[in-house]
PDB file with SEQRES, HELIX, SHEET and CRYST1 records, atoms N, CA, C and O in Angstrom:
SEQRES   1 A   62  UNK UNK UNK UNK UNK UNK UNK UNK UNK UNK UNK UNK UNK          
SEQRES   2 A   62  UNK UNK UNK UNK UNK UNK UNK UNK UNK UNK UNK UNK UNK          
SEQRES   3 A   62  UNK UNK UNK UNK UNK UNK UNK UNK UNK UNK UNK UNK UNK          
SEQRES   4 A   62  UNK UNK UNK UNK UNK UNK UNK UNK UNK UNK UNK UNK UNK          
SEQRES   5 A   62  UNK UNK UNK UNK UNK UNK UNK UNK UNK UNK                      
HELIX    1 AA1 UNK A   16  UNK A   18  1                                   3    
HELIX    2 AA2 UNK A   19  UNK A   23  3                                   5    
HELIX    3 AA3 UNK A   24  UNK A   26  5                                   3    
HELIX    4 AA4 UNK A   31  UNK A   38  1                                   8    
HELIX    5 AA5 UNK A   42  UNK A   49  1                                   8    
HELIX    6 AA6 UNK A   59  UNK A   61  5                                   3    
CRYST1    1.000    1.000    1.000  90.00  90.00  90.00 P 1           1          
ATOM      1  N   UNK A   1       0.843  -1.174   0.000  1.00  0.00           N  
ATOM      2  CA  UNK A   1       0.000   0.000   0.000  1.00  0.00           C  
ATOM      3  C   UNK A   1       0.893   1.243   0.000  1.00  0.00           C  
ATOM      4  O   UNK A   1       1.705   1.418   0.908  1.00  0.00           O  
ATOM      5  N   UNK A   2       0.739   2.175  -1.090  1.00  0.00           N  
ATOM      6  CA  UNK A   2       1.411   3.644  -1.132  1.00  0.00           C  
ATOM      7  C   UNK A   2       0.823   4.449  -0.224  1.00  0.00           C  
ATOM      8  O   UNK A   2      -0.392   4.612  -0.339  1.00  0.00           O  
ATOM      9  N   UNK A   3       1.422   5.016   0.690  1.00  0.00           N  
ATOM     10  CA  UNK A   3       0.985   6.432   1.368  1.00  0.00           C  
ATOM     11  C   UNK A   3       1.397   7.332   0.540  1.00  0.00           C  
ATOM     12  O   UNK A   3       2.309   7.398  -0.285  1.00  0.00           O  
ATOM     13  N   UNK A   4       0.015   8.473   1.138  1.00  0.00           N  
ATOM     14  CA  UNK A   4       0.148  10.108   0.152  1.00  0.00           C  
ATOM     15  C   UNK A   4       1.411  10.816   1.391  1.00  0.00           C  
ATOM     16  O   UNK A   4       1.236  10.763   2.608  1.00  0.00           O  
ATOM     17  N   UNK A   5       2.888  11.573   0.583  1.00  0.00           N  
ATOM     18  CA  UNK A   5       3.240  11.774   1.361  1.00  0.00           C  
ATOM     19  C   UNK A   5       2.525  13.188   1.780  1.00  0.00           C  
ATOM     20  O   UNK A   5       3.061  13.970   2.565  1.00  0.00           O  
ATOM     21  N   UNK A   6       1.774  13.329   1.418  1.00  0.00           N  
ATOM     22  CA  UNK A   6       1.502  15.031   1.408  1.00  0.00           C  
ATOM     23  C   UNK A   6       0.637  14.799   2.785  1.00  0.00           C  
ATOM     24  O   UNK A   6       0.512  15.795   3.498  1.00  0.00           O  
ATOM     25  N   UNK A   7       0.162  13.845   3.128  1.00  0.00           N  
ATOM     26  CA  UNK A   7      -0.763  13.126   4.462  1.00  0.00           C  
ATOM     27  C   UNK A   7       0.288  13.176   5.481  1.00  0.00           C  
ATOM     28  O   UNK A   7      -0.010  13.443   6.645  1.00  0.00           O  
ATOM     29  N   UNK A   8       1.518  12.933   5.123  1.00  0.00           N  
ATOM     30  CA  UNK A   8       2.540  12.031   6.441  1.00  0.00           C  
ATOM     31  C   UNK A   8       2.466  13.501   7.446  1.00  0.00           C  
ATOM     32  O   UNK A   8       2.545  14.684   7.115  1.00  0.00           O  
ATOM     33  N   UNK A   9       2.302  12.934   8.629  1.00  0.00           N  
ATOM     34  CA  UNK A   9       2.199  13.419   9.623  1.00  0.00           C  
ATOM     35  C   UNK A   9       0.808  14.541  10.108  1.00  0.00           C  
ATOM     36  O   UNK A   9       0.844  15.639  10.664  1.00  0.00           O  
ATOM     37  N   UNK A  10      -0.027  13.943   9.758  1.00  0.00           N  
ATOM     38  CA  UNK A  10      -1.166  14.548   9.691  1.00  0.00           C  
ATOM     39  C   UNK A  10      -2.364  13.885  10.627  1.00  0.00           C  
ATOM     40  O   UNK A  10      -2.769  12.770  10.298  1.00  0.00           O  
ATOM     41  N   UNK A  11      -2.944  14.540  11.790  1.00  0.00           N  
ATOM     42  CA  UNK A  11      -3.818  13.825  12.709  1.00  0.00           C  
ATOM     43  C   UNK A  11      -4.953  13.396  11.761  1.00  0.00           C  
ATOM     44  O   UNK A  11      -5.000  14.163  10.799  1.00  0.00           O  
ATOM     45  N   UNK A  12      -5.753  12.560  11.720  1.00  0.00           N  
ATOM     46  CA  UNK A  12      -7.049  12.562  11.307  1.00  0.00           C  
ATOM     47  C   UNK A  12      -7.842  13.948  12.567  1.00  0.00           C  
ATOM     48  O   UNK A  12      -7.653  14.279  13.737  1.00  0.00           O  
ATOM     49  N   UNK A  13      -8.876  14.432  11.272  1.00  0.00           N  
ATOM     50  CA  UNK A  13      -9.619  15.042  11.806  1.00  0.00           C  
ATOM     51  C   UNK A  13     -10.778  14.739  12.869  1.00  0.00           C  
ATOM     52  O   UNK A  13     -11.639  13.879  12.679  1.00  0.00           O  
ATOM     53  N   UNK A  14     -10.694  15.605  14.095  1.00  0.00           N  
ATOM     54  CA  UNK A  14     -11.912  14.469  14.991  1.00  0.00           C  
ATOM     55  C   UNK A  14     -13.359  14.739  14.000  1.00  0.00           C  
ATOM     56  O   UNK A  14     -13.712  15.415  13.034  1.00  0.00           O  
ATOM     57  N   UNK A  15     -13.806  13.905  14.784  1.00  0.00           N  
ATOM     58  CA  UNK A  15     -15.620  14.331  13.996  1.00  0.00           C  
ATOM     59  C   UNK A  15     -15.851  15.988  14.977  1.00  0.00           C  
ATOM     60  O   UNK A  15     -15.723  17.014  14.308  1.00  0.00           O  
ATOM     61  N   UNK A  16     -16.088  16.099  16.085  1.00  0.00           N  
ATOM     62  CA  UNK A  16     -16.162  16.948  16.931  1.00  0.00           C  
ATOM     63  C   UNK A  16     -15.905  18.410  16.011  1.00  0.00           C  
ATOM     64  O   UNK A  16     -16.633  19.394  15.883  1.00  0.00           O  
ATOM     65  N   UNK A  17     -14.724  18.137  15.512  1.00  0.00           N  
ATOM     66  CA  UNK A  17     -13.851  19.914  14.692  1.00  0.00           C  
ATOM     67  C   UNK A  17     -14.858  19.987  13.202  1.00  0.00           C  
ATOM     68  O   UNK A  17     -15.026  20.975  12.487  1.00  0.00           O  
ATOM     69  N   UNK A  18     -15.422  18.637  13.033  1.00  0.00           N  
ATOM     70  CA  UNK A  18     -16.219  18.674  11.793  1.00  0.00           C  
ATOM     71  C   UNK A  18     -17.826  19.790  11.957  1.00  0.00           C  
ATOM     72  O   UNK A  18     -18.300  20.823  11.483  1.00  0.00           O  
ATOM     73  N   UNK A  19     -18.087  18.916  12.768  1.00  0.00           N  
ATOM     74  CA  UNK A  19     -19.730  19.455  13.040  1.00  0.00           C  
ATOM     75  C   UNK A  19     -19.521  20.711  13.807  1.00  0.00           C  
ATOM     76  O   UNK A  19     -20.521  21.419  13.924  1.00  0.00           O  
ATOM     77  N   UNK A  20     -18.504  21.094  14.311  1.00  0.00           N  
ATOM     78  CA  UNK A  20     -18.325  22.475  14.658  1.00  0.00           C  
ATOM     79  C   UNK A  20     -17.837  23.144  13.934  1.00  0.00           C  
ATOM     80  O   UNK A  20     -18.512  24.172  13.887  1.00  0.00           O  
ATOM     81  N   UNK A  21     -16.801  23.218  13.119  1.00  0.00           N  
ATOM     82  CA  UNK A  21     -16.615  24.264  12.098  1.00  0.00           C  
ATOM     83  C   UNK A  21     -17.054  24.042  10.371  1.00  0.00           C  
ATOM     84  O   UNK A  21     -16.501  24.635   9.444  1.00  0.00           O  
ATOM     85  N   UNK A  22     -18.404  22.837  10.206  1.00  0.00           N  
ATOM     86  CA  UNK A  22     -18.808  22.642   9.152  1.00  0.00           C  
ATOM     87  C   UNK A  22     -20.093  22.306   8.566  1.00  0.00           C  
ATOM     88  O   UNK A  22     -20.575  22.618   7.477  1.00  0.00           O  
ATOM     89  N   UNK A  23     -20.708  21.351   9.867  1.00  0.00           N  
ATOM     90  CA  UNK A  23     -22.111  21.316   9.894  1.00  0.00           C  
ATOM     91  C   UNK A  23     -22.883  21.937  10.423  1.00  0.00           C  
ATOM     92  O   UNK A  23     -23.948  22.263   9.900  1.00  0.00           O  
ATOM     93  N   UNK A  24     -22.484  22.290  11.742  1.00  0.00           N  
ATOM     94  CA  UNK A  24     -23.676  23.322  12.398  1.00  0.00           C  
ATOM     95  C   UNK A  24     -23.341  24.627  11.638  1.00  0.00           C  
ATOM     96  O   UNK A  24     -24.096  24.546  10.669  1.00  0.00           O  
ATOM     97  N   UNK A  25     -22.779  25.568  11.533  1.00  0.00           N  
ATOM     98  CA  UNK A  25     -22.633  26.473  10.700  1.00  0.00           C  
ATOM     99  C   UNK A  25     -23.303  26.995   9.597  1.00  0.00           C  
ATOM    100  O   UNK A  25     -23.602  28.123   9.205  1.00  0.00           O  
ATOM    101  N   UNK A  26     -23.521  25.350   9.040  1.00  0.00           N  
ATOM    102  CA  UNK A  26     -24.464  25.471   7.916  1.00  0.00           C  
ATOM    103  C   UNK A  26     -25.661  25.320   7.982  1.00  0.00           C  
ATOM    104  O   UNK A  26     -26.221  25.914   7.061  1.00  0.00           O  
ATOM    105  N   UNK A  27     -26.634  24.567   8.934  1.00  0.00           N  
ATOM    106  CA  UNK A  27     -27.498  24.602   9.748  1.00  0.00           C  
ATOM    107  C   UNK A  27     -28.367  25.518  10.098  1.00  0.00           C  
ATOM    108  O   UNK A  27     -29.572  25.271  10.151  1.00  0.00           O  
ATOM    109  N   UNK A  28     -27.916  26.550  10.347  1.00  0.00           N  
ATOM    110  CA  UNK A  28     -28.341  27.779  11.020  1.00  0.00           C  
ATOM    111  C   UNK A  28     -29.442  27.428  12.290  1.00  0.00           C  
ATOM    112  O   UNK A  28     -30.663  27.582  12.280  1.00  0.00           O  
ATOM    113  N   UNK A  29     -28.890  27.095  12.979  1.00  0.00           N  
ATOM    114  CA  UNK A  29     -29.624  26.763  14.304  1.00  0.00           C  
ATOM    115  C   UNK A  29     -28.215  26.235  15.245  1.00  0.00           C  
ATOM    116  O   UNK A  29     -27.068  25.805  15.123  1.00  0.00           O  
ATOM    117  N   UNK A  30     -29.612  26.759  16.605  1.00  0.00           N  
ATOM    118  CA  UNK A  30     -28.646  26.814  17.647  1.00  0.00           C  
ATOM    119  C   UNK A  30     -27.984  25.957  18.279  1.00  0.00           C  
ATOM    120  O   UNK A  30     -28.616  24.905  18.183  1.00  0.00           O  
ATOM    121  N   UNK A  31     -27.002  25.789  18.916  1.00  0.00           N  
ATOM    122  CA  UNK A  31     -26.696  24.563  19.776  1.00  0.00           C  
ATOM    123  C   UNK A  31     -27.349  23.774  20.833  1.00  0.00           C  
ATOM    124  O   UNK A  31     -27.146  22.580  21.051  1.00  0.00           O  
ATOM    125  N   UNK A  32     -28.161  24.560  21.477  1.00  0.00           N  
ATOM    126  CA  UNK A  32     -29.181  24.144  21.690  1.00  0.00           C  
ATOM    127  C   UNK A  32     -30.345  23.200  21.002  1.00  0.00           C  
ATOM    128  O   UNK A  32     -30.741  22.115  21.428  1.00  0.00           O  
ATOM    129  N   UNK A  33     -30.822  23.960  19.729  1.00  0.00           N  
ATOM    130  CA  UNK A  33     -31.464  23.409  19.157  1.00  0.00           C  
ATOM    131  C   UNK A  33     -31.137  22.096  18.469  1.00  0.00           C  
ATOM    132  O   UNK A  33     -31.983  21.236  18.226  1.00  0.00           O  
ATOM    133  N   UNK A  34     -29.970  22.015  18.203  1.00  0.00           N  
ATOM    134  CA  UNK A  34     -29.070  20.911  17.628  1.00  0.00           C  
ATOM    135  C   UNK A  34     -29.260  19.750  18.373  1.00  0.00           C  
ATOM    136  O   UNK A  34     -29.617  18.703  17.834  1.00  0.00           O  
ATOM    137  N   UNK A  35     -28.954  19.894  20.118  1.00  0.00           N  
ATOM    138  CA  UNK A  35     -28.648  19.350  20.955  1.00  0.00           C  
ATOM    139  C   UNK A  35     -30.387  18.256  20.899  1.00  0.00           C  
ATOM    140  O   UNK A  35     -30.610  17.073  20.644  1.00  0.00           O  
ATOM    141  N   UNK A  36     -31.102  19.207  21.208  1.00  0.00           N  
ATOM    142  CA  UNK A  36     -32.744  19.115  21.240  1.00  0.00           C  
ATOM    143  C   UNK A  36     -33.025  18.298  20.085  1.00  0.00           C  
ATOM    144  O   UNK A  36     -33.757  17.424  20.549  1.00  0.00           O  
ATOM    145  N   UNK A  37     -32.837  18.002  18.533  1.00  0.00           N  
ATOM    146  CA  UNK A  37     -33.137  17.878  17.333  1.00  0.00           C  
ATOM    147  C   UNK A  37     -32.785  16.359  17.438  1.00  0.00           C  
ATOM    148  O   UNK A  37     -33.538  15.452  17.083  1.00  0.00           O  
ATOM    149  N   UNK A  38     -31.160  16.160  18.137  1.00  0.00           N  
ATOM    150  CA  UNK A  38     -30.219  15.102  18.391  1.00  0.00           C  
ATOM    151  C   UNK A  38     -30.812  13.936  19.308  1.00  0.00           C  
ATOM    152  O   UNK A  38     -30.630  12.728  19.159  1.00  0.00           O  
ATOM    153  N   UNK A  39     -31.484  14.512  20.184  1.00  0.00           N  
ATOM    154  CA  UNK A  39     -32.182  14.082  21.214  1.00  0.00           C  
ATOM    155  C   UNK A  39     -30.498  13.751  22.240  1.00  0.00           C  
ATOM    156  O   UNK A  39     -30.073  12.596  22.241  1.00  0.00           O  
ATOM    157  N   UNK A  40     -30.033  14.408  22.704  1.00  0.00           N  
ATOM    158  CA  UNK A  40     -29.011  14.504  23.336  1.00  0.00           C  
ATOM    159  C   UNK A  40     -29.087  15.834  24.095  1.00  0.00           C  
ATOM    160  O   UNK A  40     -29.506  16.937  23.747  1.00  0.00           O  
ATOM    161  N   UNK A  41     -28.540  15.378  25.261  1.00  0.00           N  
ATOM    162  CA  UNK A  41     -28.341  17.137  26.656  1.00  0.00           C  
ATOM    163  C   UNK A  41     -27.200  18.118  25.648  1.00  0.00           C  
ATOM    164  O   UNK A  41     -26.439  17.774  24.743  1.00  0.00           O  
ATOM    165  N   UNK A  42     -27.376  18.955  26.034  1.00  0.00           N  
ATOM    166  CA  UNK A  42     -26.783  20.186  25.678  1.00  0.00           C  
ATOM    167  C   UNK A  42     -25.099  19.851  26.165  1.00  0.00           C  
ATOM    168  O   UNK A  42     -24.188  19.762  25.342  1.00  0.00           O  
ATOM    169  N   UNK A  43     -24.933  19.707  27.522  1.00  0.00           N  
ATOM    170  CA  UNK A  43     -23.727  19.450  27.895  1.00  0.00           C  
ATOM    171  C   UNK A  43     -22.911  18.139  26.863  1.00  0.00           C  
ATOM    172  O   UNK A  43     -21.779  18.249  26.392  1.00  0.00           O  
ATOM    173  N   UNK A  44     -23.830  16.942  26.693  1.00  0.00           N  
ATOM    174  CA  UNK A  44     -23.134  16.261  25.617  1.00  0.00           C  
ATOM    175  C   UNK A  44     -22.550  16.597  24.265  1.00  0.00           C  
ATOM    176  O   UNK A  44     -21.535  16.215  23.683  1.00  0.00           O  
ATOM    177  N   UNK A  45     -23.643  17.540  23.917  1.00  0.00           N  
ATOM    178  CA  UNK A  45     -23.293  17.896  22.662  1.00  0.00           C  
ATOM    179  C   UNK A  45     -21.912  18.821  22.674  1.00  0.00           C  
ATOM    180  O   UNK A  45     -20.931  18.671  21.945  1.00  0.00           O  
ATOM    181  N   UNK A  46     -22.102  19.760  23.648  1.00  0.00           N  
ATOM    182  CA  UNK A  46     -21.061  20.378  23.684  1.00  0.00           C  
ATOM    183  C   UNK A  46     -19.723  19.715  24.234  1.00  0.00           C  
ATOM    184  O   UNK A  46     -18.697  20.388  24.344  1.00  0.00           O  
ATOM    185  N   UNK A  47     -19.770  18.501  24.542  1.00  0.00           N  
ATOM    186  CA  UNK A  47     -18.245  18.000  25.221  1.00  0.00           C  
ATOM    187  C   UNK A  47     -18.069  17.363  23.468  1.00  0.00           C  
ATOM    188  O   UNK A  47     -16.924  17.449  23.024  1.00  0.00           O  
ATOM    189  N   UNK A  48     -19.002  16.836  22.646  1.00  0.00           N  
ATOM    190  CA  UNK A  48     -18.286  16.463  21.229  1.00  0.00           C  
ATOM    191  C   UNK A  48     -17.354  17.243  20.666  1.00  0.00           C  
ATOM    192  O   UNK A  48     -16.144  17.191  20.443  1.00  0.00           O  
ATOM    193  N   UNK A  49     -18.698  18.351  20.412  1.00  0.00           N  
ATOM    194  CA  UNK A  49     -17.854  19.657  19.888  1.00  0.00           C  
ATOM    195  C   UNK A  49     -16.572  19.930  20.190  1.00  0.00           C  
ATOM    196  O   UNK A  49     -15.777  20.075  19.262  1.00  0.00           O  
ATOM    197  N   UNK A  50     -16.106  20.059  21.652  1.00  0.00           N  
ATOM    198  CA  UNK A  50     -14.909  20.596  21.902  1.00  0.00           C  
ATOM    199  C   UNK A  50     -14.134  19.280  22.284  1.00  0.00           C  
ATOM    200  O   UNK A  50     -13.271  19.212  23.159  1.00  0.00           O  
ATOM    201  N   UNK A  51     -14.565  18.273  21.512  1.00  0.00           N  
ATOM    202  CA  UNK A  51     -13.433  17.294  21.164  1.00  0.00           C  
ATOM    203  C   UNK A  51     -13.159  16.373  22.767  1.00  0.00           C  
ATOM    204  O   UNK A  51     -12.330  15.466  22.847  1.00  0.00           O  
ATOM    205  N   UNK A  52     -13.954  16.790  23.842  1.00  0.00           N  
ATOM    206  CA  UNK A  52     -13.797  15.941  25.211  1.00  0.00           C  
ATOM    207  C   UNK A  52     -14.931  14.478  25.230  1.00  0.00           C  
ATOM    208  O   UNK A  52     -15.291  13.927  26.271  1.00  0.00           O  
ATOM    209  N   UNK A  53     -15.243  14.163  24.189  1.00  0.00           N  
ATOM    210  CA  UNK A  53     -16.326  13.336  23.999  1.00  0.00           C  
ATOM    211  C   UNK A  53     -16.132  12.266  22.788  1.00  0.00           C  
ATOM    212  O   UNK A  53     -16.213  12.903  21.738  1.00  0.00           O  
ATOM    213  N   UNK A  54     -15.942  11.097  22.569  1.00  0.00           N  
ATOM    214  CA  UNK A  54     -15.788  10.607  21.320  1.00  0.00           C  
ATOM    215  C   UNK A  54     -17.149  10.706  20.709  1.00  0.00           C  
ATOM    216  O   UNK A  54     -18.074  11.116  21.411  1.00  0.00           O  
ATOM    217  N   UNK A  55     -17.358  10.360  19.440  1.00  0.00           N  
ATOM    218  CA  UNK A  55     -19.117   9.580  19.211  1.00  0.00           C  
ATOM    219  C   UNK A  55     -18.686   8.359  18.648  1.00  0.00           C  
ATOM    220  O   UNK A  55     -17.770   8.192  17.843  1.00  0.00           O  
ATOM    221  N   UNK A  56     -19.608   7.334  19.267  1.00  0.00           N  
ATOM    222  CA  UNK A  56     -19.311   6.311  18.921  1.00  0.00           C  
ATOM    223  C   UNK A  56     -20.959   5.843  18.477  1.00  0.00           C  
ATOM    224  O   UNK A  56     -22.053   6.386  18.634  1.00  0.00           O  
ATOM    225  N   UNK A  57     -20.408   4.264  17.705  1.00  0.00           N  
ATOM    226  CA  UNK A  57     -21.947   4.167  17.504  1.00  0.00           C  
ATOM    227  C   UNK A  57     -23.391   3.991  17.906  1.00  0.00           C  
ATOM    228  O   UNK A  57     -24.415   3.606  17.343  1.00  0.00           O  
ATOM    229  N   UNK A  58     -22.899   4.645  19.698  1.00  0.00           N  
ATOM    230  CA  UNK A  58     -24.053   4.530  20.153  1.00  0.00           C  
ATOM    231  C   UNK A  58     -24.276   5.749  21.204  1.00  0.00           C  
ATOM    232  O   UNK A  58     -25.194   5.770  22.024  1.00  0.00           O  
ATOM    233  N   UNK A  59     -23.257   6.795  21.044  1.00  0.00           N  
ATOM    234  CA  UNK A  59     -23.440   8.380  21.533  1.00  0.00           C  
ATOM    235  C   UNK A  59     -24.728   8.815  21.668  1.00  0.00           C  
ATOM    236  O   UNK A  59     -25.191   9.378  22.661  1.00  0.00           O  
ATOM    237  N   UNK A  60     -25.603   8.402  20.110  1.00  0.00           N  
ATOM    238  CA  UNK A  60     -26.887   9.045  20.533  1.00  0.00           C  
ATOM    239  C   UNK A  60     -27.964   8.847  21.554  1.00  0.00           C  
ATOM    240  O   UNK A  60     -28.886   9.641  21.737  1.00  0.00           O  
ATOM    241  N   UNK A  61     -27.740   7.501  22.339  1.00  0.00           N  
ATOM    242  CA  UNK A  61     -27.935   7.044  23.057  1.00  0.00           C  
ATOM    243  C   UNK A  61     -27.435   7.059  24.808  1.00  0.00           C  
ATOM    244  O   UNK A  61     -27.939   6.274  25.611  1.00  0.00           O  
ATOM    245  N   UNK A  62     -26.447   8.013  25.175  1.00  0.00           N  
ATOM    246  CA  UNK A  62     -26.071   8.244  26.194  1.00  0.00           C  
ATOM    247  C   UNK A  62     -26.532   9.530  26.907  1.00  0.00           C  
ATOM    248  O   UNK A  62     -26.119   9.792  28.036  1.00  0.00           O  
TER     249      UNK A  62                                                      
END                                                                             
């Protein structure tokens, strides 16, 4: 298997940096509302966001 070197040394992006600087944004609604929509607490949503939270495949559920 070839690696891209233009990749080497590069974190994967969390999901967390995604939906914060790409999906909600586009959204236009609040974090709150997000949180509410998600069926998830506000505090969860916000520990994703700032990357203190993994999601795994069953986040929506905690």
């Amino acid at each position: 298997m070839t690696r891209n070197a233009l990749l080497k040394g590069l974190r994967p992006t969390p999901p967390g940096e995604i939906l914060r600087e790409d999906v909600l944004p586009a959204l236009h609604k609040s974090r709150t509302e997000i949180a509410e929509l998600l069926g998830v607490s506000r505090p969860t949503l916000y520990d994703v966001l700032n990357e203190k939270r993994p999601i795994t495949p069953n986040w929506l559920s905690v």
